[in-house]
C-alpha positions in Angstrom: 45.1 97.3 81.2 48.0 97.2 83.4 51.6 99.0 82.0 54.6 97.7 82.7 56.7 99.2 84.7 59.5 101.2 82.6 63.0 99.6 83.0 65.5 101.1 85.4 68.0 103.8 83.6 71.1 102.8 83.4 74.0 104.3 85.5 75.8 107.2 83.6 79.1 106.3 85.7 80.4 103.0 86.9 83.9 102.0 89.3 84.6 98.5 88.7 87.9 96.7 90.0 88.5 93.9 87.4 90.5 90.7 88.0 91.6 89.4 84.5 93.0 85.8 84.1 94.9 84.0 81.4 95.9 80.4 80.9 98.9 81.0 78.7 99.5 77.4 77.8 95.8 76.4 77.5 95.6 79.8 75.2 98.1 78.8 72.7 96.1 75.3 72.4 93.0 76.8 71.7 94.5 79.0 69.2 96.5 75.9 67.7 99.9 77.6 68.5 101.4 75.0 70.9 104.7 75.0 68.9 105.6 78.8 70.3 104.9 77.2 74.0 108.6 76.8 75.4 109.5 73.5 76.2 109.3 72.1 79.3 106.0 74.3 80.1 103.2 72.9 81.2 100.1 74.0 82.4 100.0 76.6 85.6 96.1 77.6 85.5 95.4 81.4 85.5 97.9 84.2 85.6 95.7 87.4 87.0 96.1 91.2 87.4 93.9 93.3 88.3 92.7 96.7 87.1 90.0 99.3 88.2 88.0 101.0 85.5 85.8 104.0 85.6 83.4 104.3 82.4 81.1 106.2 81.2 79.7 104.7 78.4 79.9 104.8 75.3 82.3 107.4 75.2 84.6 107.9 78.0 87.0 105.2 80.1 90.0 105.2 82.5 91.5 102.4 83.0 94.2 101.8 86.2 96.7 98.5 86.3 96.5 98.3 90.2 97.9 94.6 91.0 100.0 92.6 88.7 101.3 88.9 88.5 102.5 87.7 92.0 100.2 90.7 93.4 103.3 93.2 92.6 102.0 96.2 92.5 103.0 97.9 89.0 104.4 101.5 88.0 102.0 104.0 86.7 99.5 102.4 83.7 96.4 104.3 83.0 94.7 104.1 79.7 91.9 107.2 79.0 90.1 107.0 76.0 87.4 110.1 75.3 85.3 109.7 72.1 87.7 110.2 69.6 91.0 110.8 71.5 93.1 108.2 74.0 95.7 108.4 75.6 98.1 105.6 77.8 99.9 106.6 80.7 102.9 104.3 80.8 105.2 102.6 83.4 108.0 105.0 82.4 105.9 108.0 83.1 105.6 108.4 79.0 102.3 109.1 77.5 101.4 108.2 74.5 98.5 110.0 72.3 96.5 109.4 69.5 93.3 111.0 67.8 91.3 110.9 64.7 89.3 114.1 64.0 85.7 112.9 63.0 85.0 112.9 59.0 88.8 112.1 58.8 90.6 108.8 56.8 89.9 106.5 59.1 86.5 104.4 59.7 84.9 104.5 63.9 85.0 101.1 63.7 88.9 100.9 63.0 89.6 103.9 65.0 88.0 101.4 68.3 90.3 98.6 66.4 93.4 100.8 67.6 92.5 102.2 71.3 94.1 100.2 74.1 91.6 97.7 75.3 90.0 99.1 78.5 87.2 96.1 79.1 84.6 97.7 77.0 83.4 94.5 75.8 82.3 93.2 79.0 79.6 96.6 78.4 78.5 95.1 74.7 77.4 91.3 75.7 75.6 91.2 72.4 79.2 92.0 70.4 79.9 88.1 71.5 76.9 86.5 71.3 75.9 88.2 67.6 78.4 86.0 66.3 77.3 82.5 68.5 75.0 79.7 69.0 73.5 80.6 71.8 72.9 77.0 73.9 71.3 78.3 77.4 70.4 81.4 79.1 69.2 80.5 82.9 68.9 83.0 85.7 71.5 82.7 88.5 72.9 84.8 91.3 76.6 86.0 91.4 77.9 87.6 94.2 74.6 88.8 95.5 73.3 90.2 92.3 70.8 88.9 89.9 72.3 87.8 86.3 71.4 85.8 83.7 73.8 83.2 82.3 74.6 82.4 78.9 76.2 79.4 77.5 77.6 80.4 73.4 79.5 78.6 70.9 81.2 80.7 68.4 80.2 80.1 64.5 82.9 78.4 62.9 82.6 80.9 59.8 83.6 84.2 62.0 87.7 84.8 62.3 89.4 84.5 65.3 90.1 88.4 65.5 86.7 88.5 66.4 86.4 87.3 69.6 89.7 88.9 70.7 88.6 90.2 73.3 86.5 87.5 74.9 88.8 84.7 74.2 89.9 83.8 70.7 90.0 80.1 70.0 87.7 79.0 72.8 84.8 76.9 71.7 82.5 77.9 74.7 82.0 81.1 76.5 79.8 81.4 79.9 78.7 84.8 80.6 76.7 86.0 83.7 74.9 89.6 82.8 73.8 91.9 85.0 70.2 92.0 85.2 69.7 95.6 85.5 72.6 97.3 83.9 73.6 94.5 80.9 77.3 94.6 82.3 79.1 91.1 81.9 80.1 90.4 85.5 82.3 87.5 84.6 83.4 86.4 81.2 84.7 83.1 80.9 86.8 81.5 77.0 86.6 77.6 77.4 88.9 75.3 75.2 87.4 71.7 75.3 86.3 72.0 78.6 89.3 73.8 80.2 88.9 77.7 80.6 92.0 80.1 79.7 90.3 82.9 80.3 88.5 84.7 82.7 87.5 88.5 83.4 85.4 89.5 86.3 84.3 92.1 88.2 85.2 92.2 91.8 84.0 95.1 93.2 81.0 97.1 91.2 79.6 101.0 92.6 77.4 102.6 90.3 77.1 106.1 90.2 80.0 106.9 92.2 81.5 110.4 93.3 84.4 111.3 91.2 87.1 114.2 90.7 85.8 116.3 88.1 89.0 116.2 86.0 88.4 112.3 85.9 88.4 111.4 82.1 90.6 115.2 81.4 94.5 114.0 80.5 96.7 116.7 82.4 99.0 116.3 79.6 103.0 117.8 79.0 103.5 118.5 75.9 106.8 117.4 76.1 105.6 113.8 77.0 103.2 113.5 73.9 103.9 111.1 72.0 102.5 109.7 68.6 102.5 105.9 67.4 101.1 103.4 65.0 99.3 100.5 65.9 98.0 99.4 69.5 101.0 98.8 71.3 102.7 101.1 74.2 106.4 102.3 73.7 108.0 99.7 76.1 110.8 100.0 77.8 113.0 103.3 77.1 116.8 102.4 76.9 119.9 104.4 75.9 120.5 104.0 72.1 124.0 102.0 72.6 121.8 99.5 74.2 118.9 99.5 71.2 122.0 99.4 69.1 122.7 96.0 70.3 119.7 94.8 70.9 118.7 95.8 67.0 122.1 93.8 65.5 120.6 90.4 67.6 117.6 90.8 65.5 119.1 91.5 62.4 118.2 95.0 61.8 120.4 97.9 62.3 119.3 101.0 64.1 119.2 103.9 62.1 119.6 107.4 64.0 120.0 111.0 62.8 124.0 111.9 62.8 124.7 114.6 63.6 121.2 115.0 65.6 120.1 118.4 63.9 120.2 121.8 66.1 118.0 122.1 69.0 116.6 118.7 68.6 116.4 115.8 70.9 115.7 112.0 71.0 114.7 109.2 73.0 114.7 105.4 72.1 112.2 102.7 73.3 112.5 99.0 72.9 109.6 97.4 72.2 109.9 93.4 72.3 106.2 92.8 71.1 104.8 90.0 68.7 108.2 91.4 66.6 110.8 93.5 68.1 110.7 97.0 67.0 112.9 99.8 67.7 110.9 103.7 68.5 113.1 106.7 68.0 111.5 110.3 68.7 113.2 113.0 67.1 112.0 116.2 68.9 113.0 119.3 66.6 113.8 122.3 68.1 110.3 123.6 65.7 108.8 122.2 68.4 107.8 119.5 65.8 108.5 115.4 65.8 109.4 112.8 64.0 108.9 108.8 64.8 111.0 106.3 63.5 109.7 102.6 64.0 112.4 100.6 63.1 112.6 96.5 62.8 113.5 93.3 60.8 112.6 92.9 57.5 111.6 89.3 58.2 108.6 90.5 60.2 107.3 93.1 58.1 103.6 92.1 56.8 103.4 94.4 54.0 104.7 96.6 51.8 107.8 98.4 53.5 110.5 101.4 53.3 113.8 99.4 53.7 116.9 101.5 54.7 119.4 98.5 54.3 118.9 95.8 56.9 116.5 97.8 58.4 112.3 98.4 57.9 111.3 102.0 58.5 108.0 103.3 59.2 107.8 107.2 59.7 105.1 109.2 61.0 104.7 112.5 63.2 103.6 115.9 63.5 107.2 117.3 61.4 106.3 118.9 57.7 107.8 117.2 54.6 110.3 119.0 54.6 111.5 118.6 58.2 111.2 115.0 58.0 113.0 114.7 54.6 116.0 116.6 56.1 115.5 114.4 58.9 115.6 111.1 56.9 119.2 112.1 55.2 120.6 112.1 58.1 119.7 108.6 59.3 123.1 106.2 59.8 123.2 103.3 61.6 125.0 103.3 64.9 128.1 101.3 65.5 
C-alpha cells in the first residue's frame, strides 16, 4: 500500500512586506459608529501603509513601518516581541518595554491581548474561521502561488473584539492561504458587500539570511520605558504644552514640584481613543515612576482621582519612592 508523501516542513523564518488597508468611513459603518464620522466625509476607499515583518513563529517577530499614507516614508517604528517580552521602537526614538515573567499574575492569553499587533493573525487562519460559518473553500492561484480561498461569515453570538484583528464588524471575510505554509496571503473584512479592510502580502522569502542580532533589542537603559495597556507613548512635548493641552480636556496635569534630587522627567501626549497625559519620573535610584494622567469622564473603571485629574501609577520605584513621589504631585499653571 502506497504512503503518502509526508507534508513539507514549514519554514522556521519568513520576510514578508505587508500592505495593510483601511476604509475608515466604511469601518465605522460596519461597526455601527457612523455618528463619530466627521461631517462632510465621505467615502475615499483604502488608506494603506506598508510594513515588513520577519517572524519566527510562534515566538519571535519584528515588525518595521516602511511606507505610510501618501507613501511618506515614516520615522523609526519597529515592534519586537520575543516569547514573553516586547518591545516598540518609536518615532521619537523612545522605546517602550514590557514583560511578564512566566507563572506570574497575568494569563498567556491576556499577555498576547497587550503586545503591539505585528500580523500574527494572518499565521493562525483557524483563529478567524473557529468562530465562522465557513461558506466555500475553492483552490485558486495568487500571485503565482497555490492557495485555497475561503469565504466565512462571523457567528453572530462571538463579540466584536474578536475579530479585531481581521476586521471587526464585517459580515464576510475572504481569505486566500498558502498551500504549503498556512500563511494568509491576503485578508479581506467585507461590510455588505464593500471591503474596509484588506492585509496582504506583497513580497514573501522563506528562509531568508538574517543578522544574527535580529529579534535581540540593543536596548539603553535610559530609553526603557514601562506602560499600561497597548498603546505607544505618542508624541513627546514640553510639559507647558501638556499643561495646556490637559486644561482643553478638562483634566489638570499633575507634576512632582519641586522634581526631587537627581531625578528627571519627560512628558508624552498621547491623543488615543481618550487623551492621556504620560509623565516619567526617572529617580536618581536609578528607579521610575509613570504617571498616566486623563479626564475623569473617560475613565472605564474604578480610578485614583487627584482633583480634576485620573491617575494611574505604575513603575519599577519601591513604595516608598513612589509615595514620596505622589506628595509631591501639583498641578502646573
Amino acid at each position: 500500500m502506497a504512503v503518502p508523501p509526508a507534508p513539507a516542513p514549514r519554514p522556521a523564518l519568513y520576510r514578508l512586506r505587508l500592505r495593510h488597508g483601511v476604509d475608515f468611513a466604511r469601518r465605522l459603518e460596519a461597526m455601527g459608529q457612523t455618528q463619530l464620522r466627521p461631517p462632510g466625509v465621505g467615502h475615499s476607499g483604502l488608506v494603506t501603509v506598508e510594513y515588513e515583518l520577519h517572524a519566527q513563529p510562534p515566538a519571535r517577530w519584528r515588525l518595521r513601518h516602511v511606507r505610510d499614507v501618501g507613501s511618506e516614508p515614516p520615522g523609526r517604528d519597529e515592534r519586537l516581541v520575543v516569547e514573553d517580552r516586547w518591545y516598540w521602537f518609536h518615532p521619537n526614538d523612545d522605546v517602550e518595554y514590557d514583560e511578564f515573567q512566566p507563572g506570574g499574575a497575568v494569563a498567556y492569553d491576556e499577555y498576547r491581548q497587550t503586545t503591539p499587533h505585528v500580523f500574527r493573525h494572518l499565521f493562525e487562519p483557524d483563529s478567524l474561521l473557529a468562530l465562522c460559518q465557513v461558506e466555500r473553500v475553492r483552490p485558486a492561484v495568487l500571485d503565482g502561488r497555490r492557495v485555497g480561498m475561503v469565504v466565512a461569515h462571523p457567528h453572530p453570538e462571538h463579540p466584536a473584539r474578536a475579530f479585531a484583528y481581521w476586521g471587526a464588524g464585517a459580515d464576510t471575510y475572504r481569505l486566500h492561504v498558502d498551500e504549503s505554509t498556512g500563511l494568509v496571503l491576503r485578508a479581506e473584512a467585507s461590510f455588505a458587500e464593500h471591503p474596509f479592510q484588506v492585509d496582504e502580502v506583497v513580497q514573501l522569502e522563506l528562509g531568508p539570511d538574517v543578522p544574527p542580532a535580529l529579534f535581540q533589542p540593543d536596548l539603553d537603559p535610559k530609553n526603557v520605558l514601562y506602560r499600561k495597556g497597548d498603546i505607544g507613548p505618542g508624541l513627546r512635548v514640553p510639559p507647558a504644552r501638556a499643561a495646556r493641552y490637559a486644561a482643553a480636556e478638562g483634566f489638570d496635569l499633575l507634576l512632582p514640584q519641586p522634581l526631587p534630587r537627581g531625578a528627571s522627567l519627560r512628558v508624552w501626549d498621547r491623543p488615543v481613543s481618550r487623551r492621556e497625559m504620560r509623565v516619567q519620573v526617572d529617580l536618581a535610584s536609578g528607579r521610575h515612576v509613570v504617571l498616566i494622567q486623563y479626564a475623569p469622564r473617560d475613565a472605564s473603571g474604578p480610578v485614583t482621582l487627584r482633583g480634576r485629574t485620573c491617575l494611574d501609577v505604575s513603575g519599577t520605584a519601591d513604595p516608598e519612592e513612589t509615595g514620596s513621589l505622589l506628595a509631591l504631585l501639583a498641578p502646573v499653571r
